[in-house]
MIRO-180124 format. One record per atom (N, C-alpha, C): x, y, z; residue in one letter; chain. Coordinates in steps of 0.1 Angstrom, whole numbers, always signed. Layout:
! MIRO-180124
      u      v      w  rest  kette
      X      Y      Z     a      A
...
//
This chain:
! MIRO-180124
      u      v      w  rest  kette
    +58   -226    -42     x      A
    +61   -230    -29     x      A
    +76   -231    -27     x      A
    +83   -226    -20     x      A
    +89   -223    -12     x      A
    +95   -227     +2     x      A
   +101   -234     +5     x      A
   +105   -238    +23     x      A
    +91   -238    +28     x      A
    +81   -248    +21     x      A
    +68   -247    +26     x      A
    +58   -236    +27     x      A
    +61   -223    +19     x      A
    +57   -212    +20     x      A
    +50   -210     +3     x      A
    +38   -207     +3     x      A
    +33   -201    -15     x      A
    +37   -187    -12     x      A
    +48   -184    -21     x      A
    +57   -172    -25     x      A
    +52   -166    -43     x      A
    +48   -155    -42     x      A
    +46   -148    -57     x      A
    +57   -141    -60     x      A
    +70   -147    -73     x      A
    +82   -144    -69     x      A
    +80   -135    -84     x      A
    +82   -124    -87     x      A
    +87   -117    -98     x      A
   +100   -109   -100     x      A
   +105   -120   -113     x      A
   +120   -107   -117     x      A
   +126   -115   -101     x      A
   +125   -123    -95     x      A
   +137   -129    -87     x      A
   +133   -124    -74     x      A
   +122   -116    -74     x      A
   +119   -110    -61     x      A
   +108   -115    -54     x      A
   +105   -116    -40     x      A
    +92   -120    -32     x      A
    +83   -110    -34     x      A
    +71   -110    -40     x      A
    +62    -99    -40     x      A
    +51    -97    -28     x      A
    +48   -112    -28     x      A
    +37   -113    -16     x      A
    +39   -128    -11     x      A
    +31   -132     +1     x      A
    +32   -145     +5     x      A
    +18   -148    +11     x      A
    +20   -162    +10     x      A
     +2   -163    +14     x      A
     +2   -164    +30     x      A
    -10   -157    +36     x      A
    -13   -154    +52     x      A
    -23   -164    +55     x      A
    -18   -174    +68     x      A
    -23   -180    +68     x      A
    -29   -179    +83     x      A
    -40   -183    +89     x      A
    -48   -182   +101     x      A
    -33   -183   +112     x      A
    -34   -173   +124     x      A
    -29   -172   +131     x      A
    -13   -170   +132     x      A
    -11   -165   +119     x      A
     +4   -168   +112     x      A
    +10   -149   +104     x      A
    +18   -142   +110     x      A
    +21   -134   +102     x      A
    +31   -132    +95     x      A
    +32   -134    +83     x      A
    +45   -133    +74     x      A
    +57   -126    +78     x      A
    +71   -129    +79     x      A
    +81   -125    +81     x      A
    +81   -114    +64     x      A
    +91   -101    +62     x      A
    +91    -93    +60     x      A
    +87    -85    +62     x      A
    +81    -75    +52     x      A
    +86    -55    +51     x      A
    +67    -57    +52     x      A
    +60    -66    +50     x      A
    +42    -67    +43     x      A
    +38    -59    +60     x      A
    +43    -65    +68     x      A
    +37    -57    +83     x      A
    +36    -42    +86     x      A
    +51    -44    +81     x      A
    +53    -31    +82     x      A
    +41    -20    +76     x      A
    +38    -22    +61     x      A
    +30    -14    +58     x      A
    +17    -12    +63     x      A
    +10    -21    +75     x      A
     -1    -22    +84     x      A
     +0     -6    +91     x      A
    -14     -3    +92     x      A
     -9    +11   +102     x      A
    -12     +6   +114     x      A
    -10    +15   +128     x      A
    -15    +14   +140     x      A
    -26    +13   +141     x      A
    -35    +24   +135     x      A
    -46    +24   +141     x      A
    -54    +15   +126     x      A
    -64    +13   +127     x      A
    -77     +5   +119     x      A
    -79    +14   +109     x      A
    -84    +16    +99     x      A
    -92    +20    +88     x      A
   -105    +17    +85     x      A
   -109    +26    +79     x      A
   -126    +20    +80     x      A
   -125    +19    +59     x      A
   -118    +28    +50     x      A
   -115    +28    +37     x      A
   -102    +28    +32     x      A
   -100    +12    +24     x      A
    -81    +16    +21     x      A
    -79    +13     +4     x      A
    -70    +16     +1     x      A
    -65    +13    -10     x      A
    -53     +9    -14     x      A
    -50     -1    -22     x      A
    -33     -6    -21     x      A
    -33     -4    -34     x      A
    -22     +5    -38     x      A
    -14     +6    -50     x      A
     -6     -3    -49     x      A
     -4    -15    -60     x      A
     +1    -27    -59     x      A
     -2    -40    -49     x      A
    -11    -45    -54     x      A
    -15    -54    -45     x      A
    -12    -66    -44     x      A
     -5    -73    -59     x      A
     +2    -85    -56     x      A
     -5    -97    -55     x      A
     -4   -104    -46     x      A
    -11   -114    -42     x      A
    -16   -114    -29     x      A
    -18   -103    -23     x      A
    -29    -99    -13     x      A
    -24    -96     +0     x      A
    -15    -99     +4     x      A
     -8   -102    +15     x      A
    -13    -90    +22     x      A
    -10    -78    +22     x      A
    -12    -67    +32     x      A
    -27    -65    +30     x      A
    -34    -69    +22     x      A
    -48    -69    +23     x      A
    -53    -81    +33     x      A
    -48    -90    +30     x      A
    -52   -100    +44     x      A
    -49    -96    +59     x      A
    -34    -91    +61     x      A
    -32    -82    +71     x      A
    -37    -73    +75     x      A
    -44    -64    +66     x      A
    -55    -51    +69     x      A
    -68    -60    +74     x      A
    -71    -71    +68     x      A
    -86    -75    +69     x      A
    -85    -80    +83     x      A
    -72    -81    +89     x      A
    -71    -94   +102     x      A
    -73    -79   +112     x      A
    -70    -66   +106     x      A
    -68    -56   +115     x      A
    -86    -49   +119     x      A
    -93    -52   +108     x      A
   -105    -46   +111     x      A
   -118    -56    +99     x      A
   -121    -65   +101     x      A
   -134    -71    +97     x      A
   -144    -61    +92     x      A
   -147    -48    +92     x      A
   -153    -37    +84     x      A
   -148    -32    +71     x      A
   -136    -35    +74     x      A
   -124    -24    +65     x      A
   -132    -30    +48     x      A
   -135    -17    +41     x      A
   -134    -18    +24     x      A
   -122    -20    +22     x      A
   -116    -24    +15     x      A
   -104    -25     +6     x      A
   -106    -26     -8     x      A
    -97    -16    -16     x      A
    -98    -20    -33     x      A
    -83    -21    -36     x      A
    -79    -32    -46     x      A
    -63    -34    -47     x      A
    -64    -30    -59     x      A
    -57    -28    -63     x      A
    -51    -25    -82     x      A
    -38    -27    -83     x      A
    -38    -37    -95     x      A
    -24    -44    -97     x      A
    -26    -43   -114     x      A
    -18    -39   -125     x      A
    -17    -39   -131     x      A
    -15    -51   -140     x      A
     -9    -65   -135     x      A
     -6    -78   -142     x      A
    -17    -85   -142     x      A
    -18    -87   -152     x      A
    -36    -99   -155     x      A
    -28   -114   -145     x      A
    -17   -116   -150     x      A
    -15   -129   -144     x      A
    -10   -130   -130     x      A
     -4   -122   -124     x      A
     -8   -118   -112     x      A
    -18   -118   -101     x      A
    -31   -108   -108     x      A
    -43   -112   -105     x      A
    -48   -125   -105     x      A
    -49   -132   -115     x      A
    -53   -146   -116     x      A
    -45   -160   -105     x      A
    -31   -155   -104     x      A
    -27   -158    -89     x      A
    -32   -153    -79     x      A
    -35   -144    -80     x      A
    -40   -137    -67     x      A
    -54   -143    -60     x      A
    -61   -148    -68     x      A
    -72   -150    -70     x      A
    -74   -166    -66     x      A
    -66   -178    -76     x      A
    -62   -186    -73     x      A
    -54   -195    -67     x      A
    -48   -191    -63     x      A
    -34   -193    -57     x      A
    -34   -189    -41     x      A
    -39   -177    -39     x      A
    -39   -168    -26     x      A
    -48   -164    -21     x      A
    -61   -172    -32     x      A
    -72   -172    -28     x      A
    -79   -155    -21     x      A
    -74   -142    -30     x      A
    -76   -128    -23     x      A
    -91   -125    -24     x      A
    -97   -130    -29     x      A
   -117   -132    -28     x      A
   -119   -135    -11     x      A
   -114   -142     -8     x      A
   -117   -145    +11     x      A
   -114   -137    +20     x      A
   -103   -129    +10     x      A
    -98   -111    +22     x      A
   -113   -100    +18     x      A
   -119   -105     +5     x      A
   -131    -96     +6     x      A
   -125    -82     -2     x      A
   -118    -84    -10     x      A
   -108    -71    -19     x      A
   -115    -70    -29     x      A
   -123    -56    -33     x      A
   -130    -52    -45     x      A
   -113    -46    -55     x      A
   -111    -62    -63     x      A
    -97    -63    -65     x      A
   -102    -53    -88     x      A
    -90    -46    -86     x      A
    -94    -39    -99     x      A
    -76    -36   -106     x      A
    -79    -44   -121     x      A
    -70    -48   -131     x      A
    -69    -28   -136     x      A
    -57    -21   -135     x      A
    -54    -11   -138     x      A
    -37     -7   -137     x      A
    -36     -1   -146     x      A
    -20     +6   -141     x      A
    -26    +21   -131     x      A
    -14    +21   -121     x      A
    -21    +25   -105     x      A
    -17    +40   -112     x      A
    -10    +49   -120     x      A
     -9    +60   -121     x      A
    -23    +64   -128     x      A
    -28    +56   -139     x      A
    -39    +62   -144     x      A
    -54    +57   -131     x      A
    -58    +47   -124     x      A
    -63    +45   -110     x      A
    -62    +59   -106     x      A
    -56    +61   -103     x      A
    -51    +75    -89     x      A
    -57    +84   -101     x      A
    -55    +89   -113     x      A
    -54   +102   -119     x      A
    -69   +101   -117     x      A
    -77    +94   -123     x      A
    -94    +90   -123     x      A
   -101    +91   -108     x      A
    -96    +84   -101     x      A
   -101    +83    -93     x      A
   -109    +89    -83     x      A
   -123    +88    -81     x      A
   -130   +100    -72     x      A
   -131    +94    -60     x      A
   -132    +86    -54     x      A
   -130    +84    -41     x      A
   -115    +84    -29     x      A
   -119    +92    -20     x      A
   -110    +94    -12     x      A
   -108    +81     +3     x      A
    -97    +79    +10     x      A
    -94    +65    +12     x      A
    -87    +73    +25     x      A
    -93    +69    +37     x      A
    -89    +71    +52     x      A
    -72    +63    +51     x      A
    -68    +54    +42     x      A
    -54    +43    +42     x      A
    -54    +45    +28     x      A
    -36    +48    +25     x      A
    -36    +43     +6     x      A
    -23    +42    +10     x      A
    -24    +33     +6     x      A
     -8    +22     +7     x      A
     +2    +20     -7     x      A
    +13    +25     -7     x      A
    +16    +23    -22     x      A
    +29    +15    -22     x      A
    +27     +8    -29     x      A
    +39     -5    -29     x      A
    +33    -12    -43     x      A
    +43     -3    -52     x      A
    +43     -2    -70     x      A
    +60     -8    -70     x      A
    +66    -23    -67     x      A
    +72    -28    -72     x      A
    +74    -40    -83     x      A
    +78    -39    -91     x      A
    +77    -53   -105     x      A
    +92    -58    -97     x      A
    +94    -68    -89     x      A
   +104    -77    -93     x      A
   +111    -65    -79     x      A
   +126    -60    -82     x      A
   +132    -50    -70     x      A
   +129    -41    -74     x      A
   +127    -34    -87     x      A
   +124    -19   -100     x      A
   +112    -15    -96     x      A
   +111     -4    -85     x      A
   +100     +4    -78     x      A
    +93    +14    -96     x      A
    +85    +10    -96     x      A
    +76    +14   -110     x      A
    +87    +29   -112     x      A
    +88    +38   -127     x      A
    +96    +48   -126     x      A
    +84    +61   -126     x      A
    +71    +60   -123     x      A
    +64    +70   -123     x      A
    +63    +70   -108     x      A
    +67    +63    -97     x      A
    +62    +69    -86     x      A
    +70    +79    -81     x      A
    +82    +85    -88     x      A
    +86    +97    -85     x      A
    +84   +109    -89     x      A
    +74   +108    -99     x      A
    +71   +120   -106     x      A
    +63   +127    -96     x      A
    +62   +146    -95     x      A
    +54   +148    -88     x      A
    +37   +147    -89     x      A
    +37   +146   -103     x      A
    +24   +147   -107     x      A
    +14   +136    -99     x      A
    +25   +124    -98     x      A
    +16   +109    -93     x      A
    +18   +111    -74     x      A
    +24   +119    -70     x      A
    +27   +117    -56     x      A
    +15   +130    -53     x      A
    +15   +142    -62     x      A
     +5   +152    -53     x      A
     -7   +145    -55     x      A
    -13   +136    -67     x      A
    -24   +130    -70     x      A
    -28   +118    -60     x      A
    -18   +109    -54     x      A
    -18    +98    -42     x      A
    -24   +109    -31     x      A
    -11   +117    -31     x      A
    -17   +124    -15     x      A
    -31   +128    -17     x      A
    -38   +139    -28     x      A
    -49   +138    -27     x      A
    -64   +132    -26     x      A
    -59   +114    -24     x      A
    -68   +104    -20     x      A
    -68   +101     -9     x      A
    -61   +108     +0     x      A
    -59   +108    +18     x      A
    -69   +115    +21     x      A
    -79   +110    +28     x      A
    -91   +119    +36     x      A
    -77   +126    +46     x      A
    -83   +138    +49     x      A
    -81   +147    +67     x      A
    -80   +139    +79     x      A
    -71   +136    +84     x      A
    -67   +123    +91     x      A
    -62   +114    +93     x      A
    -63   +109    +75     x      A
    -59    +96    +68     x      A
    -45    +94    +68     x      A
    -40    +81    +68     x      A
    -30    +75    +66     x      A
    -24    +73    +55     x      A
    -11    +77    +47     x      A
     -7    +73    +35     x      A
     +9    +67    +38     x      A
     +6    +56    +32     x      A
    +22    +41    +36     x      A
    +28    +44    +21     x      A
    +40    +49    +22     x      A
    +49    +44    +13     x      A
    +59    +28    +11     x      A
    +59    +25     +5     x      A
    +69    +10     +8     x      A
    +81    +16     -9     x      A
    +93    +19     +0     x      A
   +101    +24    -10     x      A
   +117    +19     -9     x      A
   +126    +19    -17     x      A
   +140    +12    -14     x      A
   +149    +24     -2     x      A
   +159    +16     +0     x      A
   +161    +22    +15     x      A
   +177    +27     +8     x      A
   +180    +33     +1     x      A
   +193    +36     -5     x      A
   +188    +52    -10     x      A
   +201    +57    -13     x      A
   +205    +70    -16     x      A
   +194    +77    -27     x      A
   +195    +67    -40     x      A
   +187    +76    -48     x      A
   +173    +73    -48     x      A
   +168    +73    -34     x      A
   +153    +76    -32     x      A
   +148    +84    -26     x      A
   +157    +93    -15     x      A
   +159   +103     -7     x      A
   +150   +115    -13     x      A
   +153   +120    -27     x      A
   +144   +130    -27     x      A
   +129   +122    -31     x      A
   +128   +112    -36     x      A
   +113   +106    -36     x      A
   +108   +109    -13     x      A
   +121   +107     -9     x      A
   +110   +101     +4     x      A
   +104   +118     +8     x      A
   +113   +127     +7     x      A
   +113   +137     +9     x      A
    +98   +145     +6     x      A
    +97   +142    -11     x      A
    +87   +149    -21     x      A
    +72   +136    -14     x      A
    +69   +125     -9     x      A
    +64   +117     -5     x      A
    +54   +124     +5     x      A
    +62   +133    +17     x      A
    +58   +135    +27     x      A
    +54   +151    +22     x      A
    +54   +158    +14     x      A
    +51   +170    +16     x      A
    +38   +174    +20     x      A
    +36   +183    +31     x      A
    +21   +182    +32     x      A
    +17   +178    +45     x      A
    +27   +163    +48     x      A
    +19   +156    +58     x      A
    +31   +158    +68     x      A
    +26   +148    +76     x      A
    +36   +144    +90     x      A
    +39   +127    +92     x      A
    +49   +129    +95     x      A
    +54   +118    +96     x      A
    +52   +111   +106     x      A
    +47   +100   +109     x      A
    +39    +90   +117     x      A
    +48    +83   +122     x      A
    +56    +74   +115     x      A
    +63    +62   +117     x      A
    +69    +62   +106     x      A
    +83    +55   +104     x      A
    +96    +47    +94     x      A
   +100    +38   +103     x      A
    +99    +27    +93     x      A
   +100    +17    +93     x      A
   +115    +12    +85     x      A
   +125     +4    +92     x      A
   +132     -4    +85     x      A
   +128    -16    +85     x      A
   +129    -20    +69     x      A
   +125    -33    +69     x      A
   +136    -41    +59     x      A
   +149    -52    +62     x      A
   +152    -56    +51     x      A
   +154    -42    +43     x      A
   +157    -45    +33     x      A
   +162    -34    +20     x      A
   +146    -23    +18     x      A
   +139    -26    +24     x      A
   +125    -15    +20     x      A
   +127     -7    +34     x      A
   +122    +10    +32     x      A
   +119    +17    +40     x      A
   +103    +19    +43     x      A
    +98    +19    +46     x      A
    +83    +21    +50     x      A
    +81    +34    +57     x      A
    +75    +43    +50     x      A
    +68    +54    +55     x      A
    +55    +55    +60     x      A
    +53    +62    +70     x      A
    +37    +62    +74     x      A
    +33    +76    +72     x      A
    +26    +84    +68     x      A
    +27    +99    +67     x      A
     +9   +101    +73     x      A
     +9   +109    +79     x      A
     -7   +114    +84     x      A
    -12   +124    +74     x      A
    -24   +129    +72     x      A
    -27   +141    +65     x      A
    -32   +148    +77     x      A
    -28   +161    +77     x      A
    -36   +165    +90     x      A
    -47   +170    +86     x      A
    -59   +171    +94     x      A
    -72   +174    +95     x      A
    -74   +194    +95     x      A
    -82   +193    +87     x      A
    -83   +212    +86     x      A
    -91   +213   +100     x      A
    -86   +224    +97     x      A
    -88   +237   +112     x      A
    -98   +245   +106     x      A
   -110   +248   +112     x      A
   -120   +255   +109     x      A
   -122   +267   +123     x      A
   -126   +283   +117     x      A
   -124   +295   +119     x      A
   -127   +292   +139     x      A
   -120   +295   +145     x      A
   -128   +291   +161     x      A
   -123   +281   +164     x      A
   -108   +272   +156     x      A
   -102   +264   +160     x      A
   -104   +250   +162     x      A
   -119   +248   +161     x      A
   -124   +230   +159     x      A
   -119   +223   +149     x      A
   -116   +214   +147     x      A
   -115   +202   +138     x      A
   -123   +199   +130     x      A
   -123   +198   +114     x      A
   -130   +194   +111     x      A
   -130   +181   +106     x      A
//
């Protein structure tokens, strides 16, 4: 607790905060919300739930699955932040091997892989960014939450390849990307 606020502070940093009825947390956590609703999302780094509470406030349908790598985190998450009431099919994994496995595809995949300020050092590799992108259904939304300084520039760059750019977000020291996938075009020009 915090100036009256339950704060999940790691390495000196705010990771998440708890959302409380009628109440939306100050920082970058909004940002990562999209416009429109999702019906399937997934948060790489989930924390203590925050943007999953905020997605749940955005659509009462919405699946969500979080994966957070820290056992004790989770067990905050859980306790503390009470993330069972946002309804998160919440799963203990490091999010590069998640994504490599992974067979389901996700209308929303939100990635916000920070320990403390130290943005994880695999989320620049390309291997983990073409494998993220390819959990974006045709339409789908993919949120980056990345540091807003020089040497991330070619991560934002290599982030978006593929897609289109939706929205950037300044938030505080985090940049927030919104990237769309666009939908294939089938022979006769319909959408598919």
């Amino acid at each position: 607790m915090l100036d009256g606020e339950l704060r999940l502070v790691v390495d000196g940093a705010v990771q998440s905060v708890a959302v409380h009825a009628g109440e939306t947390p100050r920082g970058y956590w909004r940002a990562l919300v999209p416009a429109r609703p999702a019906s399937r999302a997934l948060i790489l780094g989930l924390g203590g739930g925050t943007v999953a509470y905020l997605l749940r406030r955005q659509s009462s349908n919405l699946s969500i699955t979080g994966v957070d790598d820290d056992a004790q985190v989770l067990a905050l998450a859980r306790n503390a932040f009470r993330i069972d009431d946002a309804r998160v099919n919440v799963v203990q994994a490091d999010a590069r091997e998640y994504a490599r496995r992974c067979g389901h595809r996700y209308d929303l995949v939100i990635v916000d892989l920070f320990r403390g300020e130290a943005l994880a050092p695999f989320v620049a590799q390309r291997g983990f960014i073409r494998r993220v992108r390819s959990l974006v259904t045709p339409g789908g939304t993919l949120v980056w939450n990345l540091h807003r300084d020089r040497r991330s520039a070619a991560l934002r760059r290599r982030a978006g390849l593929g897609l289109s750019l939706d929205r950037r977000v300044l938030a505080g020291l985090n940049l927030v990307l919104h990237f769309r996938r666009r939908r294939y075009r089938k022979a006769g020009g319909g959408i598919l």
